[in-house]
N, C-alpha and C positions, 0 to 999 in steps of 0.2 A: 504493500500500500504506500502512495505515494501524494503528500498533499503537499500544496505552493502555496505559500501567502504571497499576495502582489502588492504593490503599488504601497507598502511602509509607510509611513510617514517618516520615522527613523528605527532604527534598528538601534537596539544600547547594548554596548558590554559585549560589542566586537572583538575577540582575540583570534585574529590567525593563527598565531602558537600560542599552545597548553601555556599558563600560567597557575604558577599554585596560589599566589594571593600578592598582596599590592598593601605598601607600605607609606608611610612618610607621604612626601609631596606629590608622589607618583596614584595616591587615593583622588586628589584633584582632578585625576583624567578620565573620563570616563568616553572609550573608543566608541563612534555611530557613525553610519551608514546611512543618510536620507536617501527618500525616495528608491527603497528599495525590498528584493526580494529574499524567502527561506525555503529552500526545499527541505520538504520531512521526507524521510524513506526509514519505512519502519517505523521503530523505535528513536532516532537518531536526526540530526541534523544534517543533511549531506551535502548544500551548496547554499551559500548567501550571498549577495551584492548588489550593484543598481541595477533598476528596473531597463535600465541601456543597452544592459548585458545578459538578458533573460534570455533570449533567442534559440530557439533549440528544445527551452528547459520541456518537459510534457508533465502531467500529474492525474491520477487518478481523482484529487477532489482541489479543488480552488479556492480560496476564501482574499475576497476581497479586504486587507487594510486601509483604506484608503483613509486619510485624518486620521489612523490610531496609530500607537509607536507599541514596539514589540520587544520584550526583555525576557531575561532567563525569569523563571521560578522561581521567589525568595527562598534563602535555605536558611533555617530556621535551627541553631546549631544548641539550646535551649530551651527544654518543655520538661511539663511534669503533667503531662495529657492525660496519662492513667489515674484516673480518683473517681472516690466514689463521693458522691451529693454535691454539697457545696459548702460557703462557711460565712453566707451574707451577715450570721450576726455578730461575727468578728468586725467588720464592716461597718456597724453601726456602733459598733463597743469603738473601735477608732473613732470615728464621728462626736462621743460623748468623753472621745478623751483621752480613752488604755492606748496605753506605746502599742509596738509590737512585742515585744519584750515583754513587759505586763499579764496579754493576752497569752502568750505563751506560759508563763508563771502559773497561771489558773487552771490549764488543762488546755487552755486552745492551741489555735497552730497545727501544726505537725502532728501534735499528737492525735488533734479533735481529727482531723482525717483519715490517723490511723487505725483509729478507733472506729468508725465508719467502714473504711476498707476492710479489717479485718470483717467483719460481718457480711457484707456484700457478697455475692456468689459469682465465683469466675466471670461464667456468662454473663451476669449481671453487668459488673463491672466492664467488661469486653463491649457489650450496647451501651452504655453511658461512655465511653472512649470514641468508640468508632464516631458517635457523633460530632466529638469534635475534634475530629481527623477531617472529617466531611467539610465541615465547617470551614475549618484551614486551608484545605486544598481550594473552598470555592473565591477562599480570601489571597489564594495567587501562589500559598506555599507548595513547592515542587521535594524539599529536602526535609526535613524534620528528626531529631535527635529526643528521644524520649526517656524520662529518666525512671526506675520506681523509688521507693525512699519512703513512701507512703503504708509501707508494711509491719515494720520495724518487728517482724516474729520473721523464722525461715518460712513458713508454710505462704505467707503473705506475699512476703517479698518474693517467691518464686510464685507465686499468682501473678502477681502484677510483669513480671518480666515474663509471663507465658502468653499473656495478654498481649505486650506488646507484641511478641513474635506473630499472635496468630492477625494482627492489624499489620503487620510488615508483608504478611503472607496472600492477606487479603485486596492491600489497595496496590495503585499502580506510582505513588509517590515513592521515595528511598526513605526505609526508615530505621535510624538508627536506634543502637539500646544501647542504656547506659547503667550500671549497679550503682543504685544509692543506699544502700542500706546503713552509712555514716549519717546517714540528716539527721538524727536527733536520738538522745537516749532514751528508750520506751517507761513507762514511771516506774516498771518495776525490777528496771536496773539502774535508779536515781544513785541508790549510794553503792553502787556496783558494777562501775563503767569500765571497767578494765573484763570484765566477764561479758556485756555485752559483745567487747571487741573482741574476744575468744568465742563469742556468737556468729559475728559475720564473718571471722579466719577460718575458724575448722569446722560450721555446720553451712553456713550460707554460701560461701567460695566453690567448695567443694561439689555442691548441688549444679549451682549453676554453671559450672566448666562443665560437668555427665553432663549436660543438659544443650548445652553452646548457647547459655542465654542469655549473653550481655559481648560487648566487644571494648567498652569502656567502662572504667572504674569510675565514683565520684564520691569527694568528701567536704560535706560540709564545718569548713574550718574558718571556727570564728566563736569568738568570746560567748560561754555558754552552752557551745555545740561540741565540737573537735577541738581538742589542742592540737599544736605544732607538733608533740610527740605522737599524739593519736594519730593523725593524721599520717605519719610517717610512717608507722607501723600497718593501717591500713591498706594503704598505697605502693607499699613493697610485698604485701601479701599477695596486694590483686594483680602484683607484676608478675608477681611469681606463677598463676595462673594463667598469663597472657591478656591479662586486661592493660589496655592503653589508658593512664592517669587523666582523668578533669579536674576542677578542683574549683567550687565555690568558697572567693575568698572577697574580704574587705568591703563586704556589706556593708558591715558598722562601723567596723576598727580597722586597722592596720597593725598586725602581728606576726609577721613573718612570712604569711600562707603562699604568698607570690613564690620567697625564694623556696619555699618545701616543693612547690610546685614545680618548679622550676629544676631544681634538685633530681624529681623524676621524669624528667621531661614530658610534663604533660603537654598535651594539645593543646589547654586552655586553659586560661584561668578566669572564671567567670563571677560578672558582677561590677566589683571596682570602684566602688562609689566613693570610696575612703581612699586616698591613696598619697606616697611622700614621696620626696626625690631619690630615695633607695629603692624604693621599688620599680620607678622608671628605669633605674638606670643596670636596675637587675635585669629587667622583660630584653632592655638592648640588648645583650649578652645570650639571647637566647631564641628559640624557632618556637616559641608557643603563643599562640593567637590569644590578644586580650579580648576579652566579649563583655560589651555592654548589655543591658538591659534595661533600657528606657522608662518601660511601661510600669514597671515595678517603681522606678523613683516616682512617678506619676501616681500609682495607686496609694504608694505608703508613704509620699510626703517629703521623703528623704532625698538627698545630695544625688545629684546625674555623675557617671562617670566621665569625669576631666577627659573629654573627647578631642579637646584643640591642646592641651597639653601632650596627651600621648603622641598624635598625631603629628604634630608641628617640632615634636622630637625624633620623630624621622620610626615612629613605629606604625605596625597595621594597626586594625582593628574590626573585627565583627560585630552585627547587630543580631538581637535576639530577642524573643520574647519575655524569654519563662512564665510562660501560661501557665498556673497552676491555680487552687482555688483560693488559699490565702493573701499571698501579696501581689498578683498579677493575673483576673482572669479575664485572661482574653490574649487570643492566638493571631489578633491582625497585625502581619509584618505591614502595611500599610502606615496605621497608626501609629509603629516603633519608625519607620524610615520618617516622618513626619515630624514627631517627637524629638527624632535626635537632631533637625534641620533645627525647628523652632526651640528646644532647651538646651540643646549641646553643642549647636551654631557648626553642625557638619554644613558641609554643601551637599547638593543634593547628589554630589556626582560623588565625593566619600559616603554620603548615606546607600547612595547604591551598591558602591560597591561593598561597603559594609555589609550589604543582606546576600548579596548574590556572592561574587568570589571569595572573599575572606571566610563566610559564613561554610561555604564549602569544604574549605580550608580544616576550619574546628570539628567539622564531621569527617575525615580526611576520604571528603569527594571532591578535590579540585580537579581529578582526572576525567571527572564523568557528568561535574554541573556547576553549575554559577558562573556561565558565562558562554556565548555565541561563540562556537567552535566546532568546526566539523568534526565529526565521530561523538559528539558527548549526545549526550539524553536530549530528546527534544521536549524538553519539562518548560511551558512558555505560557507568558503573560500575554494577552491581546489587550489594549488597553480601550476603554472605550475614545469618540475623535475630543481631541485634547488639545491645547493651544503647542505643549512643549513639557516635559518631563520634569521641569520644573514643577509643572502643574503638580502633580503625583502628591510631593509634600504638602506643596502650598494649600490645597484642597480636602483639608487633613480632616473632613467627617461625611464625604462623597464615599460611594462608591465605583472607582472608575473602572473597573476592570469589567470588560466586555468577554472575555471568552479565557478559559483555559486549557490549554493543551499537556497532559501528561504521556510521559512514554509513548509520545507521538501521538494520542488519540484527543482527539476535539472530549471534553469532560465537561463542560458547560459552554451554555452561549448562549444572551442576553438580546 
């Protein structure tokens, strides 16, 4: 099967050669192609350029562009998709006052989810997911990175990571899985936190390597959660297994979490909100993608990560959601590329590339998406007719996307 889109308005996030991700000053560029066309074959991307140079091309199905601009698939390298219910009265307890912190103190947070999930029935949990998998993809996400953390028992926690698998299995997105089982201590190993973490080493590890049900490790490290030594010890456990490190650090505080991170060369270190001139100058010295997550200082009130610091120091940077029910629900990479224009003073050509190549990068799919490239996935935005990609941010409670294409297949259109 073979479809053309004609007549662009512009194509974004043009790379003739593979790139793994985009740094420093070089995030300000963002490569396009007006007035031009995409062959899909297959799965895959197989020819782009001006509509000058079509001549020849033939397709099985045609879809007119004409006024709309065409881009990769936001990759979304941050979620906590898998939950059961929700936690709106957290929501309104912040409203009336409680930190998150506070809210957490009482039984909420993390735990009120776990608590929740564990009750929840596989399937259950699996239809309350898949919906906002749905949901995502119809909000232009092509990539997705899903973490569990929400279990906090073995039986739980390898629910939720069976869960993701059978939604990796089922839709036509890329979906990553990630082990959280470090997000928080469960209450009834409050004064026994060294025995939890002989919980996730030698009963939950062990499960999920029989099982192949995660490809990334993740610890929440940060005052209250993980220490610098937990975190160390976790993270060399899950290597030893063949988990590739993430690492939620500097939410709150700044404690070292970057350079632990760093230490095991993780992929990413996510979050950021908090951060000093040692930790910039540690991320230099190293290959692991910083990831923001906007939406979350948005929902909880808190500091944005220093987006023109990092940047203007000559580092990447990814965007992310972390869609989860407590401090961030909602999965529109829309509203985070938006968000990080209008409170982190990206342009929109680093906000882009922030969702799409960098975001690849921290799922390590630079090979196969985030970015116009022959042979990768044809995982594509249609946008609806728009002045200029500018628009995209500026118009930050529209919805512009007219059509989306996954693994080559038309998946909606407006």
């Amino acid at each position: 099967m073979r479809t053309l889109i004609v007549n662009i308005k512009e194509l974004l996030q043009v790379r003739e050669k593979p790139i793994e991700k985009v740094s420093g000053t070089a995030m300000k560029i963002l490569p396009t192609i007006e007035n031009a066309y995409l062959l899909i074959r297959g799965n895959s991307i197989s020819d782009f350029g001006r509509m000058e140079n079509l001549d020849g091309i033939t397709a099985d199905r045609t879809i007119d562009a004409s006024g709309k601009i065409v881009l990769p698939a936001w990759c979304d390298s941050h979620t906590h998709i898998v939950y059961a219910g929700n936690r709106e009265g957290e929501f309104v307890d912040r409203i009336n006052g409680l930190t998150y912190e506070e809210i957490a103190n009482k039984g909420g947070g993390i735990l009120n989810s776990a608590k929740k999930l564990q009750l929840t029935s596989q399937e259950d949990l699996y239809q309350q997911s898949a919906k906002r998998v749905e949901e995502v993809m119809a909000l232009g996400t092509g990539a997705v990175e899903i973490k569990s953390g929400y279990g906090l028992t073995v039986e739980a926690e390898l629910k939720m990571l069976r869960v993701i698998k059978k939604l990796a299995e089922n839709y036509p997105i890329e979906i990553k899985t990630t082990f959280l089982g470090a997000h928080a201590f469960p209450t009834e190993f409050k004064n026994n936190k060294d025995g939890y973490i002989d919980l996730i080493i030698n009963s939950m590890l062990p499960k999920i390597a029989d099982e192949n049900l995660a490809e990334f490790i993740d610890v929440f490290c940060e005052d209250g959660y993980f220490s610098i030594q937990q975190t160390d010890r976790i993270l060399t456990a899950g290597k030893n297994y063949g988990l590739i490190p993430k690492i939620h650090v500097n939410q709150f505080t700044s404690m070292g979490g970057i350079q632990m991170g760093i230490k095991h060369d993780a992929l990413s270190v996510d979050h950021l909100e908090v951060m000093d001139t040692n930790d910039i100058i540690t991320l230099k010295k190293s290959n692991t993608m910083p990831v923001a997550l906007p939406s979350c200082s948005y929902f909880l009130g808190i500091p944005y990560t220093p987006a023109r610091q990092l940047i203007d120091t000559g580092l990447p940077l990814a965007l992310a959601t972390d869609y989860n029910p407590g401090s961030t629900p909602s999965g529109n990479m829309n509203f985070v590329v938006s968000t990080a224009c209008i409170k982190m003073k990206m342009t929109p050509e680093e906000a882009i590339n922030a969702a799409t190549i960098n975001g690849a990068y921290a799922m390590n799919l630079s090979k196969t998406h985030g970015s116009i490239t022959k042979a990768k996935k044809a995982n594509l935005i249609i946008t609806k007719e728009i002045p200029s990609y500018g628009f995209l941010p500026y118009a930050f409670g529209s919805n512009l996307i007219d059509t989306v294409v996954f693994d080559g297949k038309i998946m909606s259109s407006k």
